[in-house]
Structures are given as C-alpha cells and as structure tokens.
MARTORKE-786797 format. One line per 2 residues: number of its first residue (from 1); their letters; for each residue x negated, y negated, z negated of C-alpha. Coordinates in steps of 0.2 Angstrom, whole numbers, plus 5000, padded with zeros to 4 digits. Last residue first. Example, Ala and Ser with C-alpha at 12.3 -4.5 7.8 and 13.67 -1.06 7.14 Angstrom:
2> sa> 4932/5005/4964 ~ 4938/5022/4961
This chain:
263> xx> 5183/5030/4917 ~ 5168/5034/4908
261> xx> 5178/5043/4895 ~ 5183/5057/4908
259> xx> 5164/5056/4914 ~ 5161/5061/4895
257> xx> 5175/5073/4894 ~ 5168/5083/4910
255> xx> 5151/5083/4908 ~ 5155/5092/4891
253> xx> 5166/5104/4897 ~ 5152/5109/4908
251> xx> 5139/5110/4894 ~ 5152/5121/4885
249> xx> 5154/5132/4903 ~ 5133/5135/4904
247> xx> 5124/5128/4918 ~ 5115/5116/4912
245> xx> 5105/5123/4897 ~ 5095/5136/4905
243> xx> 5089/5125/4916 ~ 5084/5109/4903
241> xx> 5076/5126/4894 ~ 5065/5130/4908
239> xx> 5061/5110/4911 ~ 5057/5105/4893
237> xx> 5045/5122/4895 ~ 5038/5115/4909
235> xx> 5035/5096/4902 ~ 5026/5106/4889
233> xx> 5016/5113/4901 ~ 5011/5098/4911
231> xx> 5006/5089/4894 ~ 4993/5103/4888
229> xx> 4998/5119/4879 ~ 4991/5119/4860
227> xx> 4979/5106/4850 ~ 4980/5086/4855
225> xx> 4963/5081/4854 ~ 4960/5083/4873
223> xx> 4976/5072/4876 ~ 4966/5055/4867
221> xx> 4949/5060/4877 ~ 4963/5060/4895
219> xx> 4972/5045/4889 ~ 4956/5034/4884
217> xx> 4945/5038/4902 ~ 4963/5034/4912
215> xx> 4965/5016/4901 ~ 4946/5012/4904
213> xx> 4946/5012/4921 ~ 4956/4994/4922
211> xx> 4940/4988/4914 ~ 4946/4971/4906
209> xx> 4944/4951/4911 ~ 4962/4954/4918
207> xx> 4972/4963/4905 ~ 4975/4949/4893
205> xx> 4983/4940/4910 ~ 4994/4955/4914
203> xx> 4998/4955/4896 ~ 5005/4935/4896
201> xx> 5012/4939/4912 ~ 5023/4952/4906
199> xx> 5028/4940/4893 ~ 5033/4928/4903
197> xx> 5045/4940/4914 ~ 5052/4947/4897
195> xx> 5055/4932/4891 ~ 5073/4928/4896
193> xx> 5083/4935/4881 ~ 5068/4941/4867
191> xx> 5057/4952/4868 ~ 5050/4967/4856
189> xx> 5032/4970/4857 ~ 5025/4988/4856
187> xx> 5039/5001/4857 ~ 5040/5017/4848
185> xx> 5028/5013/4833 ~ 5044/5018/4819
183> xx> 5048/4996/4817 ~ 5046/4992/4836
181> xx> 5061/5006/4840 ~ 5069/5000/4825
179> xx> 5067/4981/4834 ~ 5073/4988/4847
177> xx> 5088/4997/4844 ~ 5088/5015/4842
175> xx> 5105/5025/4844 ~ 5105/5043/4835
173> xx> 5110/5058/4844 ~ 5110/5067/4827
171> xx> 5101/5082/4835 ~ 5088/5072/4846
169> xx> 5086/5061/4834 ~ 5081/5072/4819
167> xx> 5071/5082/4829 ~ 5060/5066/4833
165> xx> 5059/5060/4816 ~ 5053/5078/4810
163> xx> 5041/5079/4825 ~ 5032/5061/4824
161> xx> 5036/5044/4829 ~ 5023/5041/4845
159> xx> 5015/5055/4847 ~ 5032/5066/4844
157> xx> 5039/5058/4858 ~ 5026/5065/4871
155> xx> 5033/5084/4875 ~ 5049/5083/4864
153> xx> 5057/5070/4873 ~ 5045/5072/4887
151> xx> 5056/5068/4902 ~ 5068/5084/4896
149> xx> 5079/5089/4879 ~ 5090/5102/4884
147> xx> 5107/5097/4890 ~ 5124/5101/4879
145> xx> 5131/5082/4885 ~ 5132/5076/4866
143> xx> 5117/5083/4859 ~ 5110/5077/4873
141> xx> 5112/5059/4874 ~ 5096/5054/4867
139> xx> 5098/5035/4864 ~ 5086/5020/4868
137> xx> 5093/5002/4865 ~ 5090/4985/4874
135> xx> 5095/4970/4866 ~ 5077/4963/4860
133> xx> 5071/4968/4878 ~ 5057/4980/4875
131> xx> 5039/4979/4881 ~ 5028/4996/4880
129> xx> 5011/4998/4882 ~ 5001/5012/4889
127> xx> 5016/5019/4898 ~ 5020/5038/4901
125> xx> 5032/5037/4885 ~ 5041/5022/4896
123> xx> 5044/5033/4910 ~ 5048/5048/4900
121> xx> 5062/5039/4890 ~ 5073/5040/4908
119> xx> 5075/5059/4901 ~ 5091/5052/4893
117> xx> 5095/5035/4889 ~ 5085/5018/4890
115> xx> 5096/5004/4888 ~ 5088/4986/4894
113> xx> 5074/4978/4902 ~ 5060/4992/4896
111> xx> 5045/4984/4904 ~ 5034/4998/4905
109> xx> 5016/4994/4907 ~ 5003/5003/4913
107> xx> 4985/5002/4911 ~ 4971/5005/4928
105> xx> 4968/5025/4936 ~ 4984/5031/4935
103> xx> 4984/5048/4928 ~ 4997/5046/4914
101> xx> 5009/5041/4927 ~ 5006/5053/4939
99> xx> 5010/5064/4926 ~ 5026/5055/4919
97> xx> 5033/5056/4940 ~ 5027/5072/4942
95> xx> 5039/5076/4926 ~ 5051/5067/4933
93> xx> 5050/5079/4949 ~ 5054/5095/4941
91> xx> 5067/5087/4931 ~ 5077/5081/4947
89> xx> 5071/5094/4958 ~ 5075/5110/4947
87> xx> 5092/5101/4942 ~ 5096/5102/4961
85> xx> 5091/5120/4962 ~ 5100/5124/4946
83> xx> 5116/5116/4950 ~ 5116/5123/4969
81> xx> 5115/5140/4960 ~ 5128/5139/4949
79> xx> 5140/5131/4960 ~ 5155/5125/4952
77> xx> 5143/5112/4942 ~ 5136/5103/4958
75> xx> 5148/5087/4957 ~ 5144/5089/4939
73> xx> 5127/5086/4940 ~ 5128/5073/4951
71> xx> 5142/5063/4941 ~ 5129/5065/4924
69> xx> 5115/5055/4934 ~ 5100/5060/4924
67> xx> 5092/5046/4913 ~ 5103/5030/4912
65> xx> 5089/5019/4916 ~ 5082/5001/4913
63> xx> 5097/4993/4911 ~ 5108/4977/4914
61> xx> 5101/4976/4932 ~ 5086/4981/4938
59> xx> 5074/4991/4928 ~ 5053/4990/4924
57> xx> 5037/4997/4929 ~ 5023/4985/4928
55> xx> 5007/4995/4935 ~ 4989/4989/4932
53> xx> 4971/4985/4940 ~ 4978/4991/4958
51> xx> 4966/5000/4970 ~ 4978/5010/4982
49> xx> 4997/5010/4976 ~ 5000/5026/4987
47> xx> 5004/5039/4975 ~ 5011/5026/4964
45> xx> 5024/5021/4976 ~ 5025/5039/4984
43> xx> 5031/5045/4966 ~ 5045/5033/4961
41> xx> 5052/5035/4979 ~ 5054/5055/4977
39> xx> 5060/5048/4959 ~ 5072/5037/4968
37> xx> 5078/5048/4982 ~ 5079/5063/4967
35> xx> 5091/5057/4956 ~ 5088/5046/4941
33> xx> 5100/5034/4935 ~ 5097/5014/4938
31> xx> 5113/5013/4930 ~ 5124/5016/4940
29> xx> 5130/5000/4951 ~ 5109/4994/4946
27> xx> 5101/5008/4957 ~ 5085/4999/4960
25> xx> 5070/5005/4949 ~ 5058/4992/4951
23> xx> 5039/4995/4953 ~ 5025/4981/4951
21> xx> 5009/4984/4958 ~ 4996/4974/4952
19> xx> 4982/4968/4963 ~ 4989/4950/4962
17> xx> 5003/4957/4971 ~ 5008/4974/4974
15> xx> 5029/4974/4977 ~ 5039/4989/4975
13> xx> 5058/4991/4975 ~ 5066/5007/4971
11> xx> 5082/5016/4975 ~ 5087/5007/4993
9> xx> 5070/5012/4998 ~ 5062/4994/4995
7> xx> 5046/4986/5001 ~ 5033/4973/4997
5> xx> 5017/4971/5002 ~ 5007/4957/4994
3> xx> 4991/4969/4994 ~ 4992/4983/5005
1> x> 5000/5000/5000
C-alpha cells in the first residue's frame, strides 16, 4: 500500500498517511459486525501495509464492533453443515486477524470508539495500547447467545485482568464501562466526547522519535514467558469449542430470542 493511499472495500476503509496506516471498520447500519468480507479486508490491509511506524485501528459509527453477526449465524442455523463452515471462516480468520496483529512489525493502537461485544475484543487485545471512548462499553455476550468464548477472550484476556476475573465475566455476562475497564488494566487511557482523534495524535506524535521495531521484539520476549500452548493454539482451542457450541438447538433458541428482541 503506497503512502497517502486510501481505499475502501465497502467493510473497511484504509488510509496510510504520515507512514501510519490507519484501518476503519465500516459496517456502521450493523454494528461494524464481523463477517468474513471485512475480516478478509482486515487482513489484506495489514498484509499489505508495507513500512508503516504504527497502526490505528478503530470503528465507524456509534461502535467499534458487535463481534459475530448473530443474523448470519442464524440465517445458516438449519444447516448444520453450512453453519460450521461459515463459523469455521469467521473465527478461523479473526484469529489471523489477532496474529497478524501481534506480528506487526511497528506499535498498534486500538481506538475503541464505542461498544465492543463479542470476539470483536480480540482486535483491541491484539493492540499495544488501548484508547477508550469514556461512553463505550465491552460486554461478553455469550453466556447469553450459548457461544464459546472466541477472539482471545480466554486466549489474551487473562494478561490483561487475570483468569478468576475473566471467568467471572464471561459467565455473569458482565457490562464493563470504561473507566472500570481503565480501573482492572483493560484499557489504557480513557477519552472523553470528541478527543479521541486528538488524542490519537497525541500517541502517534510520542511514537515518532521511537523504534517502531521495538514493539514486535517486546511482544514475541513477553509471549515466550508465557508457559503452555502458544497464542495460535489457544486461539484454536477458542475456535474447536466456538464450533462445538454453535450448532446445538439451545444455542439456536438463543439466536432466536435475541434477534426477536432486536426487533
């Protein structure tokens, strides 16, 4: 991607300017929900950023993102095996989404613009530093949908707030606000209406006199002090029980009677 280009898939917008690349997610009528176009998008962005010196990755709209379109899910729920296969791609390429991520050669930063839901949380788990719009919220949802836990819910979340506080949330489907989220380490500066493009600015200026470099050589010593399965695989497991998950009747029902209380 050249410098100053800027495109748009009709899912994401990207932008590289100043030598950072800036990445929109751009389905605002739902959310900004994750289906594969805009993670297919999501991942040839960042494949093809080039030399950047950092990533801003933020929502348009009123949120950052939904997590999993539920009216996608469902539209596939009579058919067991189109289900799996289309849950397969969503969650299978999330989690490329977090690993590229993680392996970006320069710091990124996730500019979480308003509610976070669902696997969505990966995208700002994946960041180096986190800026939350004071009125933004981040809620599990699973508990309530009967999905597995996916987009590193239990795969990075526990870096950041621990495992008892993380089990905790995921079973009483808790709602975080942002300056609890700030308060447990979740988030790193919380932002008030209207300051969230200044404040980007402001870290995109602390981050020019730096080593871009630096923030892949400190993720990948920080990951090889964590004991057990590396990241990928924990992301896999997330993923084996996401499909395990998804196509039982209860979880069906459950789609049901919360796009019924959509309406």
């Amino acid at each position: 991607m050249s410098a100053a280009a800027a495109t748009s898939t009709g899912t994401v917008r990207t932008e590289v300017r100043g030598g950072v690349l800036r990445l929109v997610l751009d389905r605002p009528h739902r959310g900004n929900a994750l289906v594969p176009d805009l993670l297919d998008a999501c991942l040839d962005a960042l494949d093809t950023a080039g030399d950047v010196r950092a990533v801003v990755l933020t929502g348009a709209g009123r949120a950052f993102s939904s997590g999993g379109d539920v009216g996608e899910f469902r539209a596939r729920a009579d058919d067991r095996e189109a289900l799996l296969a289309y849950s397969e791609r969503v969650v299978g390429t999330l989690n490329r989404v977090i690993l590229r991520l993680r392996d970006m050669p320069c710091p990124v930063i996730a500019a979480v613009n308003g509610p976070v839901t669902g696997g969505s949380v990966g995208l700002m788990l994946a960041a180096d530093m986190i800026l939350m719009d004071a009125a933004a919220f981040i809620q599990p949802y699973y508990a309530r949908m009967g999905f597995a836990p996916d987009g590193g819910w239990t795969a990075l979340m526990p870096e950041r707030i621990g495992r008892a506080r993380t089990a905790r949330w995921l079973a009483f489907d808790e709602r975080l606000d942002a300056r609890e989220a700030l308060a447990v380490g979740l988030v790193d500066r919380v932002v008030e209406a209207g300051g969230m493009d200044a404040e980007i600015d402001r870290q995109l200026a602390a981050l020019e006199p730096l080593d871009p470099g630096l923030a892949l050589t400190s993720r990948r010593l920080l990951d090889a002090q964590i004991a057990g399965p590396d990241l990928a695989a924990r992301l896999d497991d997330e993923k084996r029980e996401f499909l395990d998950r998804i196509a039982r009747e209860d979880t069906r029902a459950r789609m049901n009677a919360f796009l019924a209380g959509a309406k």
